[in-house]
C-alpha positions in Angstrom: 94.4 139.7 109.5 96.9 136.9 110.3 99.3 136.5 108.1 101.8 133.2 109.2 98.1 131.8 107.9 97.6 133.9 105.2 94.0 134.7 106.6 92.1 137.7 106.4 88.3 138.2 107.9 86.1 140.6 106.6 83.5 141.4 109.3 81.4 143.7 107.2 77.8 142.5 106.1 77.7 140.6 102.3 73.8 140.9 102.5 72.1 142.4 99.6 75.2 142.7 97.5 75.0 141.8 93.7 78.1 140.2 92.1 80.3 143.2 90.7 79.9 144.5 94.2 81.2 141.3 96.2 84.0 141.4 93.8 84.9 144.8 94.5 85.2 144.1 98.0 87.1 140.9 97.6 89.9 142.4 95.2 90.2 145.2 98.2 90.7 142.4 100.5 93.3 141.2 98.6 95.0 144.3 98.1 95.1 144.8 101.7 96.6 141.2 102.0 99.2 142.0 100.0 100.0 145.3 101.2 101.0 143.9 104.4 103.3 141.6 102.8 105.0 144.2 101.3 105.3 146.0 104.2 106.7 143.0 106.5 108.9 142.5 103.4 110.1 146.2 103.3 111.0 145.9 107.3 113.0 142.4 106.9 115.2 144.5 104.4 115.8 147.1 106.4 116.9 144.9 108.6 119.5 143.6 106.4 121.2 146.8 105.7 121.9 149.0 102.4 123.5 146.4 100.8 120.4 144.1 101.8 120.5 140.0 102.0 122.5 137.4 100.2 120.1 135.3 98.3 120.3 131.7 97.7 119.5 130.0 94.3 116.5 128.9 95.7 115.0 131.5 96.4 113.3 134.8 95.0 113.9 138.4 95.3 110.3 139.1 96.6 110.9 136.1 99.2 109.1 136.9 102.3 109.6 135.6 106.1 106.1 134.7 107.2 105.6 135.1 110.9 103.8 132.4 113.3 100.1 132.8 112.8 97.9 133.4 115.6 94.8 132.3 114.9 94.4 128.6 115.5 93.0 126.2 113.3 91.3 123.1 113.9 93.0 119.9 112.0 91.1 118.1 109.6 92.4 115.0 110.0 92.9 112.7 113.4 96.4 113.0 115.0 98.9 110.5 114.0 99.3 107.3 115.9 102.5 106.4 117.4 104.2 103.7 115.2 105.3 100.8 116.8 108.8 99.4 117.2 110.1 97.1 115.1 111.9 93.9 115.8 115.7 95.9 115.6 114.2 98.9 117.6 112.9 96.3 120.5 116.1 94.6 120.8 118.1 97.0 120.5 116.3 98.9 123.3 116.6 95.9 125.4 120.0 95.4 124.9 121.1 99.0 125.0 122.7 99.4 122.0 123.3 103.1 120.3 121.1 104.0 117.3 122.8 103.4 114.6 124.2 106.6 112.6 123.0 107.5 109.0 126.2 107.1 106.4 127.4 109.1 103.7 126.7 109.0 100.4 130.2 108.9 99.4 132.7 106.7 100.2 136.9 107.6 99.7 138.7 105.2 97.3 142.7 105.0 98.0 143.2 102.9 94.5 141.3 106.4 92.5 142.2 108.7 95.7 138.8 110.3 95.2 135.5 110.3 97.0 133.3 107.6 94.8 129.4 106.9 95.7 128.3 104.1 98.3 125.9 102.6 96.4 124.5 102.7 92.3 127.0 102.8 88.9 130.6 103.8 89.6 129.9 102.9 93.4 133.3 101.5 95.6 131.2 97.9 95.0 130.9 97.5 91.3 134.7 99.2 91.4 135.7 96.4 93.0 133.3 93.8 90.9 135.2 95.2 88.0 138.4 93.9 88.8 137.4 90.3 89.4 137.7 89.6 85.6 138.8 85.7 87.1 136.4 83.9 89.5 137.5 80.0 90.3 134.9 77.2 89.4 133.7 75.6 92.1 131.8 72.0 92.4 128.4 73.8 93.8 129.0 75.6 90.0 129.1 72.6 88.1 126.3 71.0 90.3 123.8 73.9 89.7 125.7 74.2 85.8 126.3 77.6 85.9 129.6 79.3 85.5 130.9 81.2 88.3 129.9 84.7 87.1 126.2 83.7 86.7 125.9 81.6 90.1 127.1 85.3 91.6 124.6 87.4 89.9 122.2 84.6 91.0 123.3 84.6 94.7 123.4 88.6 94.8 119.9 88.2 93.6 118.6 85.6 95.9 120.0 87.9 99.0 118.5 90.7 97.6 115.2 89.1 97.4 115.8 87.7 101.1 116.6 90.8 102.3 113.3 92.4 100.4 111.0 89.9 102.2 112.9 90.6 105.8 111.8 93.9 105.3 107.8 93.4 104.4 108.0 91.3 107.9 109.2 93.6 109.6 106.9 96.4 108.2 104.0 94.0 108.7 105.0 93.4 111.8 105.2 96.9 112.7 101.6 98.0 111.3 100.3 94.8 113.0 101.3 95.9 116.5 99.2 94.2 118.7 98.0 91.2 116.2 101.4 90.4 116.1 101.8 90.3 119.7 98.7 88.2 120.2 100.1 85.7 117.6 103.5 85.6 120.1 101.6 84.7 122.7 99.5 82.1 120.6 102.7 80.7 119.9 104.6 80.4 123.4 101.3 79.2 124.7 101.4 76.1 122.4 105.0 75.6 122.6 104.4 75.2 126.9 100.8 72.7 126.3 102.7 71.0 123.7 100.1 71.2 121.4 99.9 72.5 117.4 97.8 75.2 118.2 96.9 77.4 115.4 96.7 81.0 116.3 93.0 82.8 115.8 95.0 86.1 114.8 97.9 84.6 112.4 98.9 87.3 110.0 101.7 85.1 108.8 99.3 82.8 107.4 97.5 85.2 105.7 100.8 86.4 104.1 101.9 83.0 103.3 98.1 82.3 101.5 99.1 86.0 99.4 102.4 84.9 98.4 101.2 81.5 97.5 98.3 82.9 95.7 100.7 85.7 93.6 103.1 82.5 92.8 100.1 80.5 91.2 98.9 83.3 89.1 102.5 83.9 88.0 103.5 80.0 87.1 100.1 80.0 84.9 101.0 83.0 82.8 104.7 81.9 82.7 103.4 78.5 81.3 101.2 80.4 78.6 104.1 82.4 77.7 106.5 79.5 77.2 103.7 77.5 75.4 103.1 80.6 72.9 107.4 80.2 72.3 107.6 76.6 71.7 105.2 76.9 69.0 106.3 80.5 67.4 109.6 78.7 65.9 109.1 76.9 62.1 108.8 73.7 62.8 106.2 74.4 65.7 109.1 73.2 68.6 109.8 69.5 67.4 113.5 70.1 66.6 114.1 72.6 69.4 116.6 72.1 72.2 114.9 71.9 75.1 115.6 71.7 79.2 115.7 68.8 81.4 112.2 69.7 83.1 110.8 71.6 80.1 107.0 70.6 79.6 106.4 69.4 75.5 104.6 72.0 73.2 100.9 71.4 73.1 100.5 69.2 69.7 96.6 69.4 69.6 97.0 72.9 67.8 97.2 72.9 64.4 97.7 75.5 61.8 94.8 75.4 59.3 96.4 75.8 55.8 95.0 79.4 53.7 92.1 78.2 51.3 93.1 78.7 47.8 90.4 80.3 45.0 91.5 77.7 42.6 88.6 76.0 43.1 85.9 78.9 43.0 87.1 79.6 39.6 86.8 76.6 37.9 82.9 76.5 39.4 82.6 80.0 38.0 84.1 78.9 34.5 82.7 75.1 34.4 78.2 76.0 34.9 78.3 72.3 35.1 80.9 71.2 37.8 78.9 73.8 39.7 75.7 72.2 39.3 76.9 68.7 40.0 78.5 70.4 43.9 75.0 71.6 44.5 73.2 68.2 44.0 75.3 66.7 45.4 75.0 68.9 48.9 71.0 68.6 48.2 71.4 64.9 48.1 73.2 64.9 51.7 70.3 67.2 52.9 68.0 64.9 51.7 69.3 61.5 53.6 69.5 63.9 56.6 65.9 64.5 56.5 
């Protein structure tokens, strides 16, 4: 029996044993397995005393320690590989700079003399967003014809976006490992021949061909969508405002107007309005022929 495993060998021979039989022995197995729980469990509270351990929330009152298991197993999957080191890590290992530490989660405000969060609602940053209830216009505002609140959100996007893409490099670069060293040296060996040498193992070209890729898809299915809105207004987009560079509504589609039964019913009622339609339609057959 090992328990830090949880594993418990029966040695005893299974042959010629029916099913009520094999599950006797396997519930007495069991029993055993959990007797010796409750035994480790009874000497860990002796340890403790009479007035026995202070639990946490977390935890049960039939919480037991398990020891380190003895019996080794083999693993079923390969050992992790070492990760390499990204860009930061490299240069901050050449340089000899300290890691850098992990920061809090909150943050003390002197204006609420309380300890706010870093990051998220009611953060120190959006506190401080809130009182900017004023924001000068600028000429890059007017030039981009936004107001001044806008061209923020926009810039806090863009950088977020910037910073988003920085960081798929970076992993890239770090699963890559050697394929990104090759394409270094691709690079430094055309930038001494002088030459536009394209690199055989370029995983930025690949990533640039994904990313254009992903844009095309998304440009066609924003143009369907915008298409579908010009034309879901009354009078089918004609007296719409529209953008300088918006593309016109597609014209060629046209609404076909609901037939009415007027018609039907007068054939029905009138035998021989009815019986002039179908000559007539015989008559067409006929020149057809």
């Amino acid at each position: 029996m090992d328990l830090g495993g949880l594993i418990f060998e029966d040695v005893s021979s299974f042959a010629d044993c029916n099913v009520k039989e094999f599950s006797k022995k396997t519930s007495t197995n069991i029993c055993s397995v959990f007797k010796a729980l409750f035994e480790l469990k009874a000497k860990q509270d002796a340890k403790h005393g009479e007035d026995g351990e202070i639990l946490e929330n977390d935890r049960s009152e039939f919480n037991v320690k398990m020891p380190n298991s003895h019996i080794i197993l083999p693993r079923e999957k390969a050992c992790p590989k070492e990760e390499q080191m990204t860009k930061w890590e490299k240069f901050r290992e050449e340089r000899g700079l300290p890691p850098r530490k992990k920061r809090g989660r909150l943050v003390f405000d002197p204006i609420q003399n309380d300890w706010v969060p870093r990051w998220g609602k009611g953060s120190i940053k959006k506190l401080a967003e809130g009182d900017n209830w004023l924001m000068h216009e600028k000429p890059k505002h007017v030039q981009v014809g936004l107001n001044p609140f806008d061209y923020a959100k926009d810039e806090s996007k863009r950088k977020l976006e910037k910073q988003n893409l920085a960081e798929l490099r970076n992993k890239l670069h770090k699963k890559g490992g050697q394929k990104a060293e090759v394409e270094m040296n691709d690079k430094k060996a055309a930038g001494a021949q002088g030459a536009n040498v394209v690199p055989t193992h370029s995983m930025k070209l690949k990533e640039n061909a994904d990313r254009n890729n992903i844009r095309k898809r998304e440009a066609k299915s924003l143009m369907k969508s915008l298409k579908l809105a010009q034309k879901s207004t009354a009078s089918m987009g004609q007296f719409d405002k529209k953008l300088k560079k918006e593309p016109e509504a597609d014209k060629t589609q046209k609404i076909a107007k609901k037939k009415s039964n007027k018609g039907l019913h007068e054939l029905e009622s009138n035998r021989a309005s009815e019986k002039n339609r179908n000559m007539k339609v015989l008559d067409i057959m006929d020149r057809k022929r």
